[in-house]
N, CA, C and O atoms as a GROMACS GRO file, in nm:
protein
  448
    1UNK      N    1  15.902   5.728   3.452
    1UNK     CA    2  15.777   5.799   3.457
    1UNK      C    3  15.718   5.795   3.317
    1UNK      O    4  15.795   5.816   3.223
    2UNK      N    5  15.620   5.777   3.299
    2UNK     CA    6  15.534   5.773   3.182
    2UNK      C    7  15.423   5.879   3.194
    2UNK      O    8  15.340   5.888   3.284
    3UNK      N    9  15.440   5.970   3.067
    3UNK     CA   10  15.335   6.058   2.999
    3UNK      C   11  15.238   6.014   2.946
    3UNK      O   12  15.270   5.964   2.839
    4UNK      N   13  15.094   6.004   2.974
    4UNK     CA   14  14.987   5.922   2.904
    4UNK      C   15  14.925   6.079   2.816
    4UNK      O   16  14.828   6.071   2.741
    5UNK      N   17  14.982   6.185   2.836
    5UNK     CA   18  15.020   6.237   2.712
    5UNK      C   19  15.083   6.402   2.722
    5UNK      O   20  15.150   6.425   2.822
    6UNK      N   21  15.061   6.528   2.611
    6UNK     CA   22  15.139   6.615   2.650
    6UNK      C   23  15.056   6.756   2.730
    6UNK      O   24  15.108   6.860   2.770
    7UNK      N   25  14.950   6.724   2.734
    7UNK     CA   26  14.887   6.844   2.850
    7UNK      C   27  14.989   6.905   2.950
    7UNK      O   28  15.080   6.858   3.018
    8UNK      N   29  14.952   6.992   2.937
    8UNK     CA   30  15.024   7.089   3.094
    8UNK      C   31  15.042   6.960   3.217
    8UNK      O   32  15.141   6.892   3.243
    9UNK      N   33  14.925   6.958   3.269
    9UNK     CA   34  14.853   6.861   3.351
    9UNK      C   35  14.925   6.752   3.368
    9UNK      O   36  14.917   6.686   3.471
   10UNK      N   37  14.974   6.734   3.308
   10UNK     CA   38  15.062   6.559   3.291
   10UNK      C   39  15.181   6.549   3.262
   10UNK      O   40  15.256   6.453   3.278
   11UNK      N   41  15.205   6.672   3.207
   11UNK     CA   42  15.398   6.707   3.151
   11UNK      C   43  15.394   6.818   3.260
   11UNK      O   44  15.435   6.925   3.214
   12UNK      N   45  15.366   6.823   3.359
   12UNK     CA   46  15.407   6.994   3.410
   12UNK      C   47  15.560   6.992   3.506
   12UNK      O   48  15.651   7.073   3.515
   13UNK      N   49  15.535   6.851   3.572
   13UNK     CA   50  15.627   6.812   3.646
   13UNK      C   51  15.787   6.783   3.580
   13UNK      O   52  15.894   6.829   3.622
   14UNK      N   53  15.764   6.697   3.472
   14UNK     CA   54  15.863   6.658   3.355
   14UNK      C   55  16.008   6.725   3.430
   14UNK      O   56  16.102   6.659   3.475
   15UNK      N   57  15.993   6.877   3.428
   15UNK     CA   58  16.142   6.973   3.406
   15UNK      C   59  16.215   6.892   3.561
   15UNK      O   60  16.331   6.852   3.570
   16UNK      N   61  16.120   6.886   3.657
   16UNK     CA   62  16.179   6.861   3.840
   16UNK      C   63  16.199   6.700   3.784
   16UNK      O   64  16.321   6.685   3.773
   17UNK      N   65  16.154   6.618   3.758
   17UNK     CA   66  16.131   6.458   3.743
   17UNK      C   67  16.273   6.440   3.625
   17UNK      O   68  16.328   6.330   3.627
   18UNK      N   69  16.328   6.546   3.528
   18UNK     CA   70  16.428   6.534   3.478
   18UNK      C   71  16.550   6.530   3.522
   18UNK      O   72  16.640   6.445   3.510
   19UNK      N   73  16.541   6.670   3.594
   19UNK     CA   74  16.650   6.702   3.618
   19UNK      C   75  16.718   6.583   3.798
   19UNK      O   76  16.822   6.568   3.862
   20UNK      N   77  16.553   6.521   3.799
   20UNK     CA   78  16.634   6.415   3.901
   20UNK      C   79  16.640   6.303   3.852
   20UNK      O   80  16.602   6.205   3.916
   21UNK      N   81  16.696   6.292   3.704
   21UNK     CA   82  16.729   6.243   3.680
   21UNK      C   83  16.662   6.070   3.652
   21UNK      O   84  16.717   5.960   3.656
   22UNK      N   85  16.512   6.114   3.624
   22UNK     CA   86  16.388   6.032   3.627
   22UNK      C   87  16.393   5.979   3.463
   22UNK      O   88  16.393   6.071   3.381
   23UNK      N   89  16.398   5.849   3.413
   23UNK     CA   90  16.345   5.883   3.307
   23UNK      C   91  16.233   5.840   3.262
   23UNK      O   92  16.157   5.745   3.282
   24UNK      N   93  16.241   5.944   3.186
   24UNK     CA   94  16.088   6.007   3.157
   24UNK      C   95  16.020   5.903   2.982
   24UNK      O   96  16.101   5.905   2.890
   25UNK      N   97  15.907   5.838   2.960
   25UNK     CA   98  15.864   5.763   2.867
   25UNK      C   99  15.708   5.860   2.841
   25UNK      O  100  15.630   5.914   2.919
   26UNK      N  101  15.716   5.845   2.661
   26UNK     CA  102  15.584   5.894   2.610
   26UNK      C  103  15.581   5.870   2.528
   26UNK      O  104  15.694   5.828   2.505
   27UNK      N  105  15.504   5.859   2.412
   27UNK     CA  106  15.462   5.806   2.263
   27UNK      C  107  15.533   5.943   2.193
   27UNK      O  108  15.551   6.053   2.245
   28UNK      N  109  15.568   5.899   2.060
   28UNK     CA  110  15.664   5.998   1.955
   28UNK      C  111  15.549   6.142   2.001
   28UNK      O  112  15.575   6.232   2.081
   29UNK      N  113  15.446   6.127   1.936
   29UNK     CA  114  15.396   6.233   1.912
   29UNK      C  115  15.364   6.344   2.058
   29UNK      O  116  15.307   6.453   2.049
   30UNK      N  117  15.417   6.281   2.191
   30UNK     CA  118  15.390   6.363   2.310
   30UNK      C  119  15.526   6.474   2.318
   30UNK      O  120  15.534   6.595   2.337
   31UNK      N  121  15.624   6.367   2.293
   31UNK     CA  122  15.760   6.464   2.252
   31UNK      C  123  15.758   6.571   2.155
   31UNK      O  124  15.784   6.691   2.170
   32UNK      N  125  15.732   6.522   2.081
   32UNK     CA  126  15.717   6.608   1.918
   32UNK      C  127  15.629   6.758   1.985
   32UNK      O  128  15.681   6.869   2.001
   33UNK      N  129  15.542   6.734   2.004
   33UNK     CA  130  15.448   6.834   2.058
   33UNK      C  131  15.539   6.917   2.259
   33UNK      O  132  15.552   7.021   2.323
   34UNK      N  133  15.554   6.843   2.260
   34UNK     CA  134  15.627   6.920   2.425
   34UNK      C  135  15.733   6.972   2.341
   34UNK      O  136  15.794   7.053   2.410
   35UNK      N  137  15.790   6.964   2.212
   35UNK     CA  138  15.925   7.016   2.157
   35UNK      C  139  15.891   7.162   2.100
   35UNK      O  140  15.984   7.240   2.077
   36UNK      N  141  15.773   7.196   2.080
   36UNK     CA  142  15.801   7.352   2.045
   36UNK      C  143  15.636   7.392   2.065
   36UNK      O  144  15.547   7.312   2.092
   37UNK      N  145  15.625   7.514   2.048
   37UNK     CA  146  15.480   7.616   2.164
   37UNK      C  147  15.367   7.581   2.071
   37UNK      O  148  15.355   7.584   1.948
   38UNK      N  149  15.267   7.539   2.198
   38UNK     CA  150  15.085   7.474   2.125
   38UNK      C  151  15.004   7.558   2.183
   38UNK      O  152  15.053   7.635   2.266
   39UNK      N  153  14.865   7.562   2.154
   39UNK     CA  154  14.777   7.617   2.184
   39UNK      C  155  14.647   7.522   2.194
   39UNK      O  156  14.595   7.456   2.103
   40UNK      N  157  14.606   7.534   2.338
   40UNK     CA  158  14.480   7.460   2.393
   40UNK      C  159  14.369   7.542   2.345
   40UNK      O  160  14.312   7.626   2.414
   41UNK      N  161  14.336   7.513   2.216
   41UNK     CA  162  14.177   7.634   2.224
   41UNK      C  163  14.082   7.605   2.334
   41UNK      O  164  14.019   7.694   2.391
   42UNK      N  165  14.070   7.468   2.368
   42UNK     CA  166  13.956   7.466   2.495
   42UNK      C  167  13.940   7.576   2.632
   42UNK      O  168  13.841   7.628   2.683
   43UNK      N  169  14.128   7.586   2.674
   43UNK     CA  170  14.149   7.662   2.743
   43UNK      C  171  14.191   7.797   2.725
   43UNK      O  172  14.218   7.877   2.814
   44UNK      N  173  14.196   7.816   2.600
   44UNK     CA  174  14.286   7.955   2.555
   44UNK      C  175  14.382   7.991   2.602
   44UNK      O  176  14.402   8.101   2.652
   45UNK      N  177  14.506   7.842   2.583
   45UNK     CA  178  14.591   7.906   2.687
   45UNK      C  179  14.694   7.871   2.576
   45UNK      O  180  14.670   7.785   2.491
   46UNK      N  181  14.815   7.944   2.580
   46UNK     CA  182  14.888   7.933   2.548
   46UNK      C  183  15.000   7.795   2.593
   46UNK      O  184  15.003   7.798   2.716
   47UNK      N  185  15.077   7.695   2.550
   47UNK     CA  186  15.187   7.585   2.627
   47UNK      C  187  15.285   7.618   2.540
   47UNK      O  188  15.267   7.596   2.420
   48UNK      N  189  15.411   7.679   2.588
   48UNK     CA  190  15.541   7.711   2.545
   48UNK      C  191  15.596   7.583   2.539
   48UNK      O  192  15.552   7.484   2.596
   49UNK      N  193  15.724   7.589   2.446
   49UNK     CA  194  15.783   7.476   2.431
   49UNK      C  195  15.843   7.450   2.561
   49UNK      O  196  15.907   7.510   2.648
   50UNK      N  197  15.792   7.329   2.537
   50UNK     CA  198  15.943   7.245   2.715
   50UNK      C  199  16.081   7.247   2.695
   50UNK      O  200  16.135   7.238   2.585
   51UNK      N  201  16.157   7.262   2.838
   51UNK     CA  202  16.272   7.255   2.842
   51UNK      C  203  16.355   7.122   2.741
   51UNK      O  204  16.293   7.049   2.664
   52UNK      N  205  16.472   7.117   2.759
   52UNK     CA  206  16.481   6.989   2.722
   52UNK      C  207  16.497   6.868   2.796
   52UNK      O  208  16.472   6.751   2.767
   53UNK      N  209  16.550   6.930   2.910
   53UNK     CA  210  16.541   6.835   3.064
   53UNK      C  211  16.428   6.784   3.070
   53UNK      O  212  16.426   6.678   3.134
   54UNK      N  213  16.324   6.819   3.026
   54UNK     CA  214  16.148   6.785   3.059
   54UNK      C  215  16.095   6.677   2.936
   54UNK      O  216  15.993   6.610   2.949
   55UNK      N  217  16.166   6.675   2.838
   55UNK     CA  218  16.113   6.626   2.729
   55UNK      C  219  16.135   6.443   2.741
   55UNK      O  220  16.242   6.391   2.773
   56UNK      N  221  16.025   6.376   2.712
   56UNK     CA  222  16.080   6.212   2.717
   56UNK      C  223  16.186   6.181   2.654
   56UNK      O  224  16.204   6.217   2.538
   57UNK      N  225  16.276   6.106   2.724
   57UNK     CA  226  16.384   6.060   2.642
   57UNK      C  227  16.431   5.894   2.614
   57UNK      O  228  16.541   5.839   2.603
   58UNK      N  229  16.213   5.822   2.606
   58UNK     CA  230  16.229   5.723   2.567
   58UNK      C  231  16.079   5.738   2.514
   58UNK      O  232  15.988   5.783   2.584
   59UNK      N  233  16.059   5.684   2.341
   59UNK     CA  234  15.969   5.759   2.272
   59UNK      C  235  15.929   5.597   2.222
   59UNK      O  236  16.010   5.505   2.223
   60UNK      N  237  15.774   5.585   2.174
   60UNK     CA  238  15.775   5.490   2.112
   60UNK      C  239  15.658   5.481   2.031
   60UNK      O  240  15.587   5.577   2.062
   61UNK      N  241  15.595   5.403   1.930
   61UNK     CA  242  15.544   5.405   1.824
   61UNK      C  243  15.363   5.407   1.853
   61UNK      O  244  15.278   5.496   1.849
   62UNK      N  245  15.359   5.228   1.889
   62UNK     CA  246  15.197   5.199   1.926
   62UNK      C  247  15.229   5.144   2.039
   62UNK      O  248  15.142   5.167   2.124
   63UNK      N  249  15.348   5.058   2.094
   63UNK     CA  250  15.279   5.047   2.245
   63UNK      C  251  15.452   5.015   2.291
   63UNK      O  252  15.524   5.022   2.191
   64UNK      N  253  15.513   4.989   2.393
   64UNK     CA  254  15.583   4.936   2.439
   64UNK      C  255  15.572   4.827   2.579
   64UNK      O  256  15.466   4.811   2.639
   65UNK      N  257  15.684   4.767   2.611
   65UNK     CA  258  15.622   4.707   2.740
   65UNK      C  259  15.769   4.664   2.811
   65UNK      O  260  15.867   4.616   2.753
   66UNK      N  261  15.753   4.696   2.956
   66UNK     CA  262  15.839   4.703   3.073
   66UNK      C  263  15.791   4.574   3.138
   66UNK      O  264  15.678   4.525   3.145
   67UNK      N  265  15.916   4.531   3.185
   67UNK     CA  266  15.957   4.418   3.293
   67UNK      C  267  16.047   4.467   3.447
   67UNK      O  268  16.167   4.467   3.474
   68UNK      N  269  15.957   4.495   3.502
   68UNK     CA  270  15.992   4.604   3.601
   68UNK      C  271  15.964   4.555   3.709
   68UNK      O  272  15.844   4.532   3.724
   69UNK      N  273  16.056   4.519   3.824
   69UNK     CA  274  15.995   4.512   3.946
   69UNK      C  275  15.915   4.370   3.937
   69UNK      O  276  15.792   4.377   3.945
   70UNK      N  277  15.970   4.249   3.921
   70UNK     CA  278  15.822   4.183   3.868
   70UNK      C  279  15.708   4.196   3.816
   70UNK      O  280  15.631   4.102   3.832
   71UNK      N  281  15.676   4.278   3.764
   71UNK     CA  282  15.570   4.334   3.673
   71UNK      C  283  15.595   4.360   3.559
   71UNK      O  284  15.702   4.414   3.532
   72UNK      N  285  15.482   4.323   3.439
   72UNK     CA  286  15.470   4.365   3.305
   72UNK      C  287  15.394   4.466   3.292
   72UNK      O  288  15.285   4.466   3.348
   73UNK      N  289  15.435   4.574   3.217
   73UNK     CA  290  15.386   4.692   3.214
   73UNK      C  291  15.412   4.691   3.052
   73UNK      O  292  15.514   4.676   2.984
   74UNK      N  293  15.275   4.712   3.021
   74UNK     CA  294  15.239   4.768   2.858
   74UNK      C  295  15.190   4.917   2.886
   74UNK      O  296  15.120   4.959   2.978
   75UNK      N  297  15.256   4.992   2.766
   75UNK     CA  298  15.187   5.102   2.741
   75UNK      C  299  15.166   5.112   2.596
   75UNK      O  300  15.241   5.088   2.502
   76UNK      N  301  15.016   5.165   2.602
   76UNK     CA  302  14.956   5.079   2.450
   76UNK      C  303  14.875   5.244   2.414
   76UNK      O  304  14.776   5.297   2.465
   77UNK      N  305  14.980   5.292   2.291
   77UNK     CA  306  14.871   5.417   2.228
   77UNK      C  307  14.741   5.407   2.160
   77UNK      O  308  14.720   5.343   2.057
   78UNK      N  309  14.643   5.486   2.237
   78UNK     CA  310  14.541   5.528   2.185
   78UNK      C  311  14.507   5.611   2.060
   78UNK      O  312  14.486   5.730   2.086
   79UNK      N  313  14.498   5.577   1.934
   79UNK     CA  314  14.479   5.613   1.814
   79UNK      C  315  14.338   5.768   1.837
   79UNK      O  316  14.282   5.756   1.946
   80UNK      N  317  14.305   5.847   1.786
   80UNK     CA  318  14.256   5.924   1.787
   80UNK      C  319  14.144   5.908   1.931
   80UNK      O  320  14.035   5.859   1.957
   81UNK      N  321  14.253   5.984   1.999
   81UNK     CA  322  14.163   5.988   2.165
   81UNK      C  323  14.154   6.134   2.182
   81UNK      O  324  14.126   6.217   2.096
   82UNK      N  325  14.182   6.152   2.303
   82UNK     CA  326  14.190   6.319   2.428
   82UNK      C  327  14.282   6.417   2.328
   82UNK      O  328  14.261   6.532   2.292
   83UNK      N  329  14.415   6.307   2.292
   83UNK     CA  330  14.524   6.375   2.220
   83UNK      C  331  14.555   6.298   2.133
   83UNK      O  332  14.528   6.179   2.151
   84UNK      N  333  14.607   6.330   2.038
   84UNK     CA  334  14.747   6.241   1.925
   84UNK      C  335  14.841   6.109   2.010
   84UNK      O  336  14.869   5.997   1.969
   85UNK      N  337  14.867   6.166   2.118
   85UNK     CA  338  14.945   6.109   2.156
   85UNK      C  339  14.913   6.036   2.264
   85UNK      O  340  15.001   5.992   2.337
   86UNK      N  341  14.808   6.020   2.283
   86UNK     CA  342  14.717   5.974   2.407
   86UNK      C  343  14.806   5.793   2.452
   86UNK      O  344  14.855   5.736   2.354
   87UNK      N  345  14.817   5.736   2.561
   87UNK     CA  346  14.820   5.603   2.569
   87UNK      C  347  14.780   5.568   2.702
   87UNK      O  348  14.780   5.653   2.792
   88UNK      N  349  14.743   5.435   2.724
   88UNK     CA  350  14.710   5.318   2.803
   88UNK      C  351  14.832   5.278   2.878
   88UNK      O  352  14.940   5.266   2.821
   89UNK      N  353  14.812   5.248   3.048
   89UNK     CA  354  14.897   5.206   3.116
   89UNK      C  355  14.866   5.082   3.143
   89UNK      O  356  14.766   5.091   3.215
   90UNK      N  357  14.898   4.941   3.124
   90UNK     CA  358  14.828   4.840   3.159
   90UNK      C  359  14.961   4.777   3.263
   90UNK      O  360  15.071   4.747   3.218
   91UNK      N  361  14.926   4.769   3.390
   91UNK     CA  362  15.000   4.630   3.478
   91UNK      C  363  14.919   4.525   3.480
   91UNK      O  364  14.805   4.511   3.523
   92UNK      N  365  15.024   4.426   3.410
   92UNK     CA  366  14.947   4.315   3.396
   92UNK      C  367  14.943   4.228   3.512
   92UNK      O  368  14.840   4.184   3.564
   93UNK      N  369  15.058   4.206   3.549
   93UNK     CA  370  15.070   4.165   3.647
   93UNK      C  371  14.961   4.184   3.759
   93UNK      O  372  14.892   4.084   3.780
   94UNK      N  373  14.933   4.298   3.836
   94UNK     CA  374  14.836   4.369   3.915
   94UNK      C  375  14.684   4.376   3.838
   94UNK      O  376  14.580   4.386   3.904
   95UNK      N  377  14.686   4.369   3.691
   95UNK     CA  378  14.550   4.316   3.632
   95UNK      C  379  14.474   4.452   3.624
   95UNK      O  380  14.353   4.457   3.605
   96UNK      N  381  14.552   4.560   3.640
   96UNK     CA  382  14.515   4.714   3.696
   96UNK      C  383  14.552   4.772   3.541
   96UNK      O  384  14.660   4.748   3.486
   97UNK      N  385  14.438   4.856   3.478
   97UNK     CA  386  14.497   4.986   3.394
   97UNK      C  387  14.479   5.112   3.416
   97UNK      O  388  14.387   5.144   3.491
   98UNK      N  389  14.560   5.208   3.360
   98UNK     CA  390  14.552   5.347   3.426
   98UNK      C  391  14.546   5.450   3.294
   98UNK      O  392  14.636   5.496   3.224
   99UNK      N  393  14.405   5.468   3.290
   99UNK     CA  394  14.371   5.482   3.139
   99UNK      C  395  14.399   5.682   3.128
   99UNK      O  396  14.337   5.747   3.044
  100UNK      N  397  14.485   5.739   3.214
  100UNK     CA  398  14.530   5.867   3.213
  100UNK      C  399  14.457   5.974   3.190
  100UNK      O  400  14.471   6.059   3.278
  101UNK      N  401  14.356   6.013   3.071
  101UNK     CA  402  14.316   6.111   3.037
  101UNK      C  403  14.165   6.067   2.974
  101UNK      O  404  14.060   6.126   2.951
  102UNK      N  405  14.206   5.959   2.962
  102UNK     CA  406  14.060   5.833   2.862
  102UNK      C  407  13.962   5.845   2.950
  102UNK      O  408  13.858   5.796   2.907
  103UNK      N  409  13.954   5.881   3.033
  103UNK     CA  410  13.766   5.842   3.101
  103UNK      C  411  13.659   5.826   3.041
  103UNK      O  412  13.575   5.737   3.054
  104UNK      N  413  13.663   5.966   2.932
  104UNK     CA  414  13.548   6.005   2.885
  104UNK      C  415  13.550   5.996   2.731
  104UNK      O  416  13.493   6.076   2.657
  105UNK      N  417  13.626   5.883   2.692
  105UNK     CA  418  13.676   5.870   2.579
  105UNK      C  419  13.638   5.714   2.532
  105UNK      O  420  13.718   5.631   2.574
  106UNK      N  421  13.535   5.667   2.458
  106UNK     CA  422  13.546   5.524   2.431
  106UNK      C  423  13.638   5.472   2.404
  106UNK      O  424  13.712   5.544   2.336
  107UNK      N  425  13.700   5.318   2.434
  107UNK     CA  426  13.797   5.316   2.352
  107UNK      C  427  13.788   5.145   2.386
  107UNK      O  428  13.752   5.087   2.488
  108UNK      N  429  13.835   5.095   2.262
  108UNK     CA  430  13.849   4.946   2.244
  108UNK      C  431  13.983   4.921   2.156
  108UNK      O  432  14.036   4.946   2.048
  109UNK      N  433  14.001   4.848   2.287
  109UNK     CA  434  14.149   4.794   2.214
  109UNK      C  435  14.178   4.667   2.296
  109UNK      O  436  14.121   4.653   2.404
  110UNK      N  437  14.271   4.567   2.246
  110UNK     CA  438  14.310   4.422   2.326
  110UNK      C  439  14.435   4.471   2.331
  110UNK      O  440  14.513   4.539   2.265
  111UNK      N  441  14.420   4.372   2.508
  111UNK     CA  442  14.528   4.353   2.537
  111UNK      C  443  14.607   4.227   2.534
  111UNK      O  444  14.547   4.121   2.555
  112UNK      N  445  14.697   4.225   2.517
  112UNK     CA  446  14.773   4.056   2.502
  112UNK      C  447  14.858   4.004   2.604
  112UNK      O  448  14.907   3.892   2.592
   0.00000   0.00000   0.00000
């Protein structure tokens, strides 16, 4: 499972998806941040730190990429997006990306 980043919204599931033993992928800085309590001013909400069952326990820099299933799967971080830790789902294979939280977010970047 891949975090395209650390919102409630997108990590909420994490703790059930852990503990079955799912593992879980996100850029350093989604971990770092799910590792101890943030504050959404948009929402005024308080996000307690995550369990540790919930936390990714495969972390990576600017992008990584999976050979899965016959498919190439890049996941390529977004430098100052939604979040810090924002990233890009690209199947290449399927020619499909799943830009997570980016809608409303310009963003230019190549893919290779």
């Amino acid at each position: 499972m891949i975090n395209t980043h650390w919102h409630f919204d997108h990590t909420g599931g994490n703790e059930n998806m852990g503990k079955a033993d799912v593992i879980i992928v996100a850029h350093d800085q989604v971990r770092e941040r799910m590792s101890h309590d943030n504050f959404i001013k948009a929402f005024n909400k308080k996000v307690p730190t995550s369990p540790k069952v919930a936390l990714p326990v495969i972390t990576f820099n600017d992008e990584v990429t999976f050979h899965l299933n016959n498919q190439e799967i890049q996941v390529i971080h977004q430098d100052n997006s939604h979040t810090d830790g924002d990233s890009i789902v690209f199947f290449k294979t399927a020619n499909v990306v799943h830009m997570g939280e980016l809608h409303a977010v310009p963003i230019i970047f190549f893919l290779r």
